[in-house]
N, C-alpha and C positions, 0 to 999 in steps of 0.2 A: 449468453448465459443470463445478464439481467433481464431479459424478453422473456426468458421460460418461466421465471421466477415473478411477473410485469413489474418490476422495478425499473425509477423512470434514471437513465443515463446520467441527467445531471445533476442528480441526487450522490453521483460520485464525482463525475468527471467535468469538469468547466472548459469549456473552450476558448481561447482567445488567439488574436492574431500574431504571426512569430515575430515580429517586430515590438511589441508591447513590451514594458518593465515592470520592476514590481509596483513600483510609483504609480503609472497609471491604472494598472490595473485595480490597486486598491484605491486610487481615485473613481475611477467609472464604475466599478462593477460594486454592490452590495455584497462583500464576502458573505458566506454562511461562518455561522460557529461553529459545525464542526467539520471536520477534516476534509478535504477537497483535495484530487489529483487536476493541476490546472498545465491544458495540453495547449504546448506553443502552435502552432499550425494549421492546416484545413480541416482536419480530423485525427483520429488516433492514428492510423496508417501511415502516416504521415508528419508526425510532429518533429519539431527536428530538437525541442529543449521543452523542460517540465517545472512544475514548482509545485511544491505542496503550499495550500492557507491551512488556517486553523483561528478560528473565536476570532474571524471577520479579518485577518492577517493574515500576510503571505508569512512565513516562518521557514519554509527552506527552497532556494535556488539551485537548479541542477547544471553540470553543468552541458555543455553540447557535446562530450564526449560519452554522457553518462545514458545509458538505454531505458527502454519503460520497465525492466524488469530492474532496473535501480532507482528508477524514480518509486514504483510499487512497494518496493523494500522501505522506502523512507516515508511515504503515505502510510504502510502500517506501522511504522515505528514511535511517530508520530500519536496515535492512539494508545500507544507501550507506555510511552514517554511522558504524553500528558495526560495519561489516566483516566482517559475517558472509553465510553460503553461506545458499539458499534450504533449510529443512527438505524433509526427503525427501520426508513425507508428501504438501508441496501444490506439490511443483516444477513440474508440469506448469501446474496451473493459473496460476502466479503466476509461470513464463516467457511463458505466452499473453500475459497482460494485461501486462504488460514491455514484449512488442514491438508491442503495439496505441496508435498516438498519433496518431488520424483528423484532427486539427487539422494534423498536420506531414505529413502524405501517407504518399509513400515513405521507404523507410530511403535509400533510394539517392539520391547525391548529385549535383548539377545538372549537366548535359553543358556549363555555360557558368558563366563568373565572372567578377568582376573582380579584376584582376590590382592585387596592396597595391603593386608597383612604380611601375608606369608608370598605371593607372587604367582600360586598355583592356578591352573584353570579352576574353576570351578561352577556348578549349575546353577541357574535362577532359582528362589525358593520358590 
């Protein structure tokens, strides 16, 4: 998806080796200031634990039961959280995947409800 888009990889994703901690990683590697999905392993295919940086800091550890679709969850939450805009470089990418949530359907909301008043169904205005 970043390829269609030419957005460069590690403009999201940081690689390091699955043996690494937070310790050294934020000693060897120059974090970015914002947000970073950082993959324990040889590649994404493959990682077996995740952590998100953020303003040059690792700021959350996942743990090795936890999957990339919960490591994702806490990368964008992160952005929620510390109230920052998406970086330029991966905005396109990381608006798609924003508004992708196949569990909830539509964005659009139900033509019927129940009313907190009275308890009746009733239509969308």
């Amino acid at each position: 998806m970043m390829k269609h888009y030419n957005e460069k990889e590690d403009s999201l994703f940081l690689l390091a080796d699955e043996t690494s901690t937070k310790m050294s990683i934020e000693a060897e590697r120059n974090l970015p200031i914002t947000p970073r999905l950082i993959i324990l392993g040889k590649n994404l295919m493959t990682a077996t634990s995740w952590m998100v940086s953020a303003e040059g800091r690792i700021i959350f550890e996942l743990d090795k039961e936890n999957t990339f679709a919960d490591a994702l969850s806490v990368f964008f939450a992160s952005f929620y959280v510390l109230n920052l805009e998406y970086q330029e470089a991966t905005c396109t990418t990381l608006e798609l995947i924003q508004r992708i949530n196949p569990e909830e359907g539509t964005k659009c909301t139900s033509k019927v409800g129940t009313s907190r008043k009275t308890g009746n169904v009733v239509k969308r205005k």
